[in-house]
C-alpha positions as CSV (number, residue, x, y, z in Angstrom):
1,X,-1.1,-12.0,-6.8
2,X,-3.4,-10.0,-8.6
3,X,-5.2,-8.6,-5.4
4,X,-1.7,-7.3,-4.4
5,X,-1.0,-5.9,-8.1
6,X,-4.3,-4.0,-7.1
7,X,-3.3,-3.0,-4.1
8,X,-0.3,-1.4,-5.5
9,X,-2.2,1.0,-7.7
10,X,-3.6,4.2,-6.4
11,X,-7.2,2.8,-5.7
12,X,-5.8,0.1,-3.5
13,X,-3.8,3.0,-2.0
14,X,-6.9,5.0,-1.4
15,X,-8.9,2.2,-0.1
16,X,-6.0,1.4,2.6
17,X,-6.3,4.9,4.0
18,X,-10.0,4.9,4.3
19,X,-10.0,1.5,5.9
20,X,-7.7,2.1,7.9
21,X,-9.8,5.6,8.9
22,X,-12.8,3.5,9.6
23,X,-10.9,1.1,12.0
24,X,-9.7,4.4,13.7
25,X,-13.0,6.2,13.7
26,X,-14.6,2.4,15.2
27,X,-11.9,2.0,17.8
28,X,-13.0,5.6,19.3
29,X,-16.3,4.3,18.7
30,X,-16.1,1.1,20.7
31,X,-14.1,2.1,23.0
32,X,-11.9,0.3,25.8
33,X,-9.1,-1.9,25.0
34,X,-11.0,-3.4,22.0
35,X,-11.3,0.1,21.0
36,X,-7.8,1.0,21.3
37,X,-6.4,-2.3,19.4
38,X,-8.7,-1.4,16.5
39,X,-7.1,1.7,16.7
40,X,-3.6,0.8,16.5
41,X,-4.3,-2.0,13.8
42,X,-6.3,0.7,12.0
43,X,-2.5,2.3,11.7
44,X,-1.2,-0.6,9.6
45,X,-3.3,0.4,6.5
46,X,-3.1,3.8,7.1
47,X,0.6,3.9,6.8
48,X,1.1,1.6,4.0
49,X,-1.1,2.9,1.9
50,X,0.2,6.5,2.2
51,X,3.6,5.4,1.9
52,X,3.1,2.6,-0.9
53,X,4.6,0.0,0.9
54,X,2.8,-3.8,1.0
55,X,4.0,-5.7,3.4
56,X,2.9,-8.8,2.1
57,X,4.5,-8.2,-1.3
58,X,7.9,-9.7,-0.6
59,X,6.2,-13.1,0.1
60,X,5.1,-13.2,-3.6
61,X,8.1,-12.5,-4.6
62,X,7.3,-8.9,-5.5
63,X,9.0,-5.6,-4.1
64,X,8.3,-4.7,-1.2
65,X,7.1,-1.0,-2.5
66,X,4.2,-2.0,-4.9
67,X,4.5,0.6,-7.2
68,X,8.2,-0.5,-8.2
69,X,6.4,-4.0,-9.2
70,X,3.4,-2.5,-11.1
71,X,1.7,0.3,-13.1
72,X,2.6,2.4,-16.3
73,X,5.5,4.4,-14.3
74,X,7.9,0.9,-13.8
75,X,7.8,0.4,-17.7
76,X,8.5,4.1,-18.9
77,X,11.3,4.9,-16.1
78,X,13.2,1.4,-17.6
79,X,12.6,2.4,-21.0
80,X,14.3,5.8,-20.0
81,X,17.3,4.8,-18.1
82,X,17.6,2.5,-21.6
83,X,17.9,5.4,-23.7
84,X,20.0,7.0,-21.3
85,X,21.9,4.3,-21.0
86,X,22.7,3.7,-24.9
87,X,23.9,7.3,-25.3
């Protein structure tokens, strides 16, 4: 749980991308069709982590968008739809 919570934040976002980049640039590397499915797994990071999404998050029981779940953002959006919400 708490490796997803991580994952969630913008350093886990960050590292996504670049890990996905290196399977990429390795797949181009290696070559062949081991080159090519490092490629296209090297998507799978790439996409969630510049989208937000964790696909793994809904097994936990978390939301499937990360961010939602997690970080300093969650909290101050609820305590503003509160005030809104009592006026």
């Amino acid at each position: 749980m708490r490796f997803l919570r991580f994952m969630s934040t913008p350093s886990g976002r960050i590292i996504r991308v670049v890990v996905g980049g290196a399977l990429i640039g390795a797949g181009f590397v290696v070559g062949g069709p081991i080159g090519r499915g490092l490629g296209i797994f090297g998507l799978l990071p790439v996409a969630t982590g510049a989208t937000g999404i964790c696909p793994l998050n809904p097994l936990v029981g978390s939301p499937l968008r990360g961010c939602r779940a997690t970080g300093p953002s969650s909290s101050r959006l609820s305590a503003y739809t509160d005030i809104v919400r009592n006026e």
